[in-house]
C-alpha positions as CSV (number, residue, x, y, z in Angstrom):
1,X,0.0,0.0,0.0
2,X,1.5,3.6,-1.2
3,X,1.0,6.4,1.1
4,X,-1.9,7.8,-1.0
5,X,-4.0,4.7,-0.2
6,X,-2.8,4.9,3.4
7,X,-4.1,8.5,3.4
8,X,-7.5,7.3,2.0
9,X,-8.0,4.9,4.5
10,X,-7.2,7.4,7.0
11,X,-9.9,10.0,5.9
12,X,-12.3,7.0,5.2
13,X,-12.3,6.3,8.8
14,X,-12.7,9.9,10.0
15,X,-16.0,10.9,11.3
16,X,-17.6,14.0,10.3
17,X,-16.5,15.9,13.2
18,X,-12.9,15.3,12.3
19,X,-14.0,16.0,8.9
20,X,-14.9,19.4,9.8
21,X,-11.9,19.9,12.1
22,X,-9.1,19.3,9.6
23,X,-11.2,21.3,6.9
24,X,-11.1,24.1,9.0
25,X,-7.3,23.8,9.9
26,X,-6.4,23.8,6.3
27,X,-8.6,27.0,5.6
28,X,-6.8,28.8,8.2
29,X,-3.5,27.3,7.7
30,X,-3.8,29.1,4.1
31,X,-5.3,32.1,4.8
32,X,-1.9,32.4,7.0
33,X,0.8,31.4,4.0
34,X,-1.2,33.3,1.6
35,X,-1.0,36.5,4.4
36,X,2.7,35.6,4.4
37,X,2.9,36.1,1.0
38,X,1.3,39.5,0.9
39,X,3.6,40.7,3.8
40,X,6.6,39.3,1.7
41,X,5.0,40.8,-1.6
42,X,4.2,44.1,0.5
43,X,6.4,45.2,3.3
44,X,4.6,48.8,3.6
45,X,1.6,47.3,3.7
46,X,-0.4,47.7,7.6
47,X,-1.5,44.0,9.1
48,X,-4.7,45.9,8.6
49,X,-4.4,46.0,4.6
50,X,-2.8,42.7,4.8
51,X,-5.9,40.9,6.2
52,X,-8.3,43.1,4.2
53,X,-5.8,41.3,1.1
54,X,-6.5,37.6,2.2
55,X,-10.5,38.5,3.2
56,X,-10.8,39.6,-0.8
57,X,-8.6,36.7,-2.2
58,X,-10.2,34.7,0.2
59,X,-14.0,35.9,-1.0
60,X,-13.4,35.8,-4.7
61,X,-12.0,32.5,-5.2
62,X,-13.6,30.0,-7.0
63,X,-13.4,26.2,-6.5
């Protein structure tokens, strides 16, 4: 078994809570890199601005 079938089996056997859990996690875990990015991309930039940034990215993105 490859680690992508072991991963599959793992999320398989989650319930919905932990569903929900590691969803959110990984929404917040990129609005952070993606927050990092804009402070790298714009150091003048307020946190302020920055937040407003990832909010708008965040809003318009399409699955």
């Amino acid at each position: 078994m490859n680690s992508r079938q072991i991963q599959i089996e793992i999320f398989k056997k989650m319930s919905p809570a932990e569903e929900l859990k590691l969803s959110m996690r990984l929404y917040w875990s990129a609005r952070r890199l993606k927050a990092s990015w804009l402070r790298e991309q714009h150091p003048d930039w307020t946190e302020e601005q920055v937040q407003k940034n990832v909010t708008e990215i965040f809003r318009n993105a399409r699955t």
